[in-house]
C-alpha positions as CSV (number, residue, x, y, z in Angstrom):
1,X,-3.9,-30.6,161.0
2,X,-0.8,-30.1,163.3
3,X,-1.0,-27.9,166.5
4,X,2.6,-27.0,167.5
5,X,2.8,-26.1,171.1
6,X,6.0,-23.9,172.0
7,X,6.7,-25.5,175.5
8,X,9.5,-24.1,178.0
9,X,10.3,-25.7,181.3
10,X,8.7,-25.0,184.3
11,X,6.0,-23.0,182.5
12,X,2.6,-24.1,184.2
13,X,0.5,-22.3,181.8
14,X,2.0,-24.4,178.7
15,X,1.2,-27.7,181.0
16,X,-2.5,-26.0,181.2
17,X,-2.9,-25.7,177.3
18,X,-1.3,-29.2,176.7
19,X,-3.7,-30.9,178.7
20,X,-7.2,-29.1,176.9
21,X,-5.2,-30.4,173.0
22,X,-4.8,-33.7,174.3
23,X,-8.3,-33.9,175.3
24,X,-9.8,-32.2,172.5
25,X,-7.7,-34.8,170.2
26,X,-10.2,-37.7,170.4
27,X,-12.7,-35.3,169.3
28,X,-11.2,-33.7,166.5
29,X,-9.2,-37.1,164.7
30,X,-7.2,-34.9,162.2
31,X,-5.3,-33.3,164.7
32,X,-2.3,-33.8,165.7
33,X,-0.3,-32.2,168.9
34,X,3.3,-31.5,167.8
35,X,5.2,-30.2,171.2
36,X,8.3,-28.1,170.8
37,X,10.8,-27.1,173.6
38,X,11.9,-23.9,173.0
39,X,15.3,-24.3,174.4
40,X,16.3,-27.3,172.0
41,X,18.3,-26.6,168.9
42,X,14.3,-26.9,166.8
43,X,13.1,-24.4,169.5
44,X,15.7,-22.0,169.1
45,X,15.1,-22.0,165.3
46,X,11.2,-20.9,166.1
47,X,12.5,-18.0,168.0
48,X,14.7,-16.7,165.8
49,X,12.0,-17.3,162.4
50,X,9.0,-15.6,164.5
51,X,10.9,-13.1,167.1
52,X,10.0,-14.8,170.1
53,X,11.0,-12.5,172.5
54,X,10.0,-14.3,175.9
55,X,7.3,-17.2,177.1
56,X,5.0,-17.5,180.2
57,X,7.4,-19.5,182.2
C-alpha cells in the first residue's frame, strides 16, 4: 500500500504527519510513503484532478 502525502513548503503540520508514516513504516512492511510537493508539475496535476483548493502551510 502506498500513502501519498501532499506536502507544501514551509507547512509544519505536513512535517508533523511525515514523521508519525515514517515511524509507523517499520510496523506496517507493506507501506510505502510516496511524498508529493504540491507546487511541482505532479503536484499541480493533484490539484487540479481533486480541487485542492488551499493546504495548511
Amino acid at each position: 500500500m502506498i500513502i501519498q502525502l501532499l506536502t507544501s513548503p514551509g507547512c509544519h503540520t505536513c512535517a508533523d504527519v511525515e514523521q508519525i508514516i515514517k515511524e509507523a513504516l517499520p510496523i506496517f512492511l507493506n507501506l510505502r510513503l510516496e511524498e508529493i510537493n504540491l507546487t511541482t508539475p505532479e503536484g499541480q496535476k493533484i490539484i487540479q484532478r481533486y480541487g485542492i483548493m488551499s493546504s495548511n502551510s
